[in-house]
C-alpha positions in Angstrom: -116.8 -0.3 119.2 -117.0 -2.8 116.5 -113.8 -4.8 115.8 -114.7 -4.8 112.2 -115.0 -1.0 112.2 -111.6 -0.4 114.3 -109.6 -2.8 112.3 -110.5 -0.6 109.3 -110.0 2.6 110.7 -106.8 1.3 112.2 -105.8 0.1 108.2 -107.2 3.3 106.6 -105.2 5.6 109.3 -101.8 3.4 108.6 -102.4 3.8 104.7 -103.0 7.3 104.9 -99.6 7.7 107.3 -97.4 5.7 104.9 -98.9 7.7 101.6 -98.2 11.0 103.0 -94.6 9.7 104.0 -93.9 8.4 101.0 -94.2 11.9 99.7 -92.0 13.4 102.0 -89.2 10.5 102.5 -87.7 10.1 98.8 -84.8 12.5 97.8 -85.3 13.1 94.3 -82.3 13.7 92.4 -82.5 12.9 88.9 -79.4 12.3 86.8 -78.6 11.1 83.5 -77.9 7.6 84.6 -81.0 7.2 86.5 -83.7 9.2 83.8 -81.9 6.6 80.8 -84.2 4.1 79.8 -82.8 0.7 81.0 -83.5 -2.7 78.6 -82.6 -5.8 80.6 -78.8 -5.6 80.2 -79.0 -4.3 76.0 -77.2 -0.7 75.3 -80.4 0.6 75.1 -79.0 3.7 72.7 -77.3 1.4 70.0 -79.3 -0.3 67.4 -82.3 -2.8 67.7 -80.3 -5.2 65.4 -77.5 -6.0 66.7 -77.4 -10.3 68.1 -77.9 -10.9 71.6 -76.9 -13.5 73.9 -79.4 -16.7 73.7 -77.8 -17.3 77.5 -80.1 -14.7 78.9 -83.2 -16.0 77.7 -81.8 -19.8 78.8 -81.5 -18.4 82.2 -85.0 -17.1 82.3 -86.3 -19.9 81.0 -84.5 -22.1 83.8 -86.0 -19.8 86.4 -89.5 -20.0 85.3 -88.7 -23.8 85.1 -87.6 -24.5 88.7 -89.8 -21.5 90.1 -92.8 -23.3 88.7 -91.7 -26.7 89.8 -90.8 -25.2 93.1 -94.4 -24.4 93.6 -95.7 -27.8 93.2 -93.9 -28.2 96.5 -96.4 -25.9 98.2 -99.1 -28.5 99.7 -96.4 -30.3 101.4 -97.9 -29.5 104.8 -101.4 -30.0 104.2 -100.2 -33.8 102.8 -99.3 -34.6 106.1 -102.9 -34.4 106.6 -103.6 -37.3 104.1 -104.2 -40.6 105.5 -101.3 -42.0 104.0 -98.2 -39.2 104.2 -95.7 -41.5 102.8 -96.9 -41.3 99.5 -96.7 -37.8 100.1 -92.8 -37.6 101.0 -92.1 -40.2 98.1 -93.6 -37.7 95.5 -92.0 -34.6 97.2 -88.7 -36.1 97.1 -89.2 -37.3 93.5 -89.6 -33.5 92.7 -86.9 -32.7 94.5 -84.8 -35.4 92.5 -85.8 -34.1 89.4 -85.0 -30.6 90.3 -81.6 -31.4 92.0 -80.7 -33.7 88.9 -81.7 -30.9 86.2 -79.6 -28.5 87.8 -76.5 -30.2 87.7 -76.8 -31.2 83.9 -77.2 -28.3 83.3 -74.4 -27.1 86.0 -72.4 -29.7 83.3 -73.5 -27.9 80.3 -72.2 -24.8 81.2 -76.0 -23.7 80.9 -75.5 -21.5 83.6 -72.3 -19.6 82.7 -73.1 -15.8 81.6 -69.6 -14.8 80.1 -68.9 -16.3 76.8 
């Protein structure tokens, strides 16, 4: 038989096993905590105008931040491959640096305390 053709009845049979138990597995048992709507930490029956914490949109803004800077250290291992890898660890460091140094001023700050 063709390897090709195995593999994907091997996939397809798998898929079909884990749909049909995901049918059967769950325990459903709605209450009212779980059937409320749920709005990223907000009393989501109260009213639409009442202020909101600017520290919760910092935060998210500091994860995007460092989650996009951490993925600039993705090619690390393919640099080793460059013929001159030193260059390489001087600019993965400098990354590092930077993010090590921004999250301590803002450590400082207070930027990442939630309560008030």
């Amino acid at each position: 038989m063709n390897p090709l053709i195995s593999f994907f009845m091997v996939s397809s049979a798998l898929a079909g096993i884990l749909i049909t138990v995901s049918f059967w597995l769950p325990q459903v048992s709605p209450n009212s905590e779980k059937l409320s709507p749920y709005e990223c930490g907000f009393d989501p029956l109260g009213s639409a105008r009442l202020p909101f914490s600017m520290r919760f949109f910092l935060v998210a803004i500091l994860f995007l931040l460092f989650d996009l800077e951490i993925a600039l250290l993705l090619p690390i291992p393919w640099g080793g491959q460059l013929p001159n890898p030193t260059q390489t660890l001087i600019w993965t460091a400098s990354i590092l640096v930077l993010l090590t140094l921004g999250l301590a001023y803002e450590w400082i700050k207070g930027g990442l305390e939630w309560a008030e």
